[in-house]
C-alpha positions in Angstrom: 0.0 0.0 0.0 1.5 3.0 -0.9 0.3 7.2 -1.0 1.0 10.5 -0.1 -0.2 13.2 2.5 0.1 17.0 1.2 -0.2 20.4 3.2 -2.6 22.8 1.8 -2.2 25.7 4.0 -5.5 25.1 6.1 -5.3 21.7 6.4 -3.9 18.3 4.5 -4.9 15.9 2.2 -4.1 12.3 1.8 -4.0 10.9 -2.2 -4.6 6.8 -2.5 -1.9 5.0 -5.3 -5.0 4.4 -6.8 -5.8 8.3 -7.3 -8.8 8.9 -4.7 -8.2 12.2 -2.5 -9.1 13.0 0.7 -9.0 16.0 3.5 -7.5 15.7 6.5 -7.7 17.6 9.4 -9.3 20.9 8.6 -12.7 22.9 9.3 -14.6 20.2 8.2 -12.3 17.1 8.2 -11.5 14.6 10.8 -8.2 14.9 12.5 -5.9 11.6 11.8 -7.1 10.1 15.4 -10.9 10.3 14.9 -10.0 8.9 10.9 -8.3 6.0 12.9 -11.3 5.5 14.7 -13.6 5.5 12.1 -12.0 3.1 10.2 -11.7 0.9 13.4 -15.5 1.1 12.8 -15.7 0.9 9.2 -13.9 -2.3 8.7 -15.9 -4.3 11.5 -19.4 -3.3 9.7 -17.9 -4.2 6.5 -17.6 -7.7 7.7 -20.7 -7.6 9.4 -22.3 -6.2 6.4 -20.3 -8.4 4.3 -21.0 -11.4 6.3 -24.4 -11.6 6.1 -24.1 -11.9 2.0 -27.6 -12.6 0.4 -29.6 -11.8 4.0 -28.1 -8.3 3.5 -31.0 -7.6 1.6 -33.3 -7.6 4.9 -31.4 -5.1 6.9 -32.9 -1.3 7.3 -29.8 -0.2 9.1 -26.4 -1.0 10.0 -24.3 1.3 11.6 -22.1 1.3 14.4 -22.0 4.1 17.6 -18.8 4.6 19.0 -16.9 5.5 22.4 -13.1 5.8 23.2 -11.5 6.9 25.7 -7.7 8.6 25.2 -4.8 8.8 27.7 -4.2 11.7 29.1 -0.8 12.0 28.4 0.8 12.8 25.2 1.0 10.4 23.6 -2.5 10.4 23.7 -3.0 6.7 22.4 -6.5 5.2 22.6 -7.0 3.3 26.1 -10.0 2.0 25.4 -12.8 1.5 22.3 -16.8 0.7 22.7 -18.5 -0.4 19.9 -22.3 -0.1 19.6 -23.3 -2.1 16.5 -27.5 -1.0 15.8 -28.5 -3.4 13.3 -32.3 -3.4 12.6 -33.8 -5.8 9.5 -34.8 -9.5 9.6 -31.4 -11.2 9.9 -30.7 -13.6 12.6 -29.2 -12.3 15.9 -27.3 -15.1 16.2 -25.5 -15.0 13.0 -24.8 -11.0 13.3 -22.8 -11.7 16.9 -21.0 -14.5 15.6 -19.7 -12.1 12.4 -18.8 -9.4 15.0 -16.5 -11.8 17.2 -14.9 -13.1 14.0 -14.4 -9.6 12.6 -13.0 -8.8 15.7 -10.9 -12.0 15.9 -10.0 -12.5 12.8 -11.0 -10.3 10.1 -10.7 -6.6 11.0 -6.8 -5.5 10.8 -7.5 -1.9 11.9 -8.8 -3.2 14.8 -6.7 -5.9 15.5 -3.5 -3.5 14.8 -5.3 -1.7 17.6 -5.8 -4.3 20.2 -1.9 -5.6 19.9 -0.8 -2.6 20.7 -3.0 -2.5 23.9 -6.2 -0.9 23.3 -9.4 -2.7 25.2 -12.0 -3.1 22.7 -15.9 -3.8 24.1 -18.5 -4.1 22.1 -22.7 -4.5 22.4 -25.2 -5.4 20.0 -28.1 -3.0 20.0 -30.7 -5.6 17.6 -34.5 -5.4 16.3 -36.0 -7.8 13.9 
């Protein structure tokens, strides 16, 4: 994986090998913590998402509420992550946990990069049919 970050004077932006462009870090874009965050999040719903293939069709929402907590002290590394995942549709509940622990186990590499370098990661499973 390869790309670039650029300074452009109120803020940055992050270019892809593949050409896609981003901000970072200005008025209206995350700062490289809450990006890193995000993305925790991002790849563990993908797999959820992912994971349910064809039943993906019956969910009316997937997304996941987050909570972190930072040290104090510079560096201020995430200490701890919470994930809420809010999944509503007619998937089974069963299923849904069992993709989360595996995302979480096996799948997710933003959030297991996380976890090996000591962050506590909970999570809770906020379901309707």
């Amino acid at each position: 994986m390869q790309g670039s970050v650029s300074w452009k004077g109120d803020g940055f932006e992050g270019q892809t090998s593949s050409g896609k462009s981003f901000p970072i870090y200005n008025e209206e874009a995350p700062s490289p913590m809450e990006m890193v965050l995000h993305a925790h999040a991002t790849c563990s719903l993908i797999d959820v998402v992912g994971g349910l293939k064809e039943r993906k069709e019956n969910l009316t929402e997937a997304r996941v509420e987050i909570e972190s907590t930072r040290a104090v002290q510079s560096p201020r590394v995430f200490e701890k992550i919470h994930f809420i995942y809010v999944i509503r549709g007619d998937v089974p509940e069963s299923l849904v946990k069992r993709i989360i622990h595996h995302s979480h186990d096996k799948l997710c590499s933003v959030g297991i990069m996380l976890t090996r370098g000591g962050v506590e990661l909970t999570w809770e499973l906020d379901y309707q049919k």
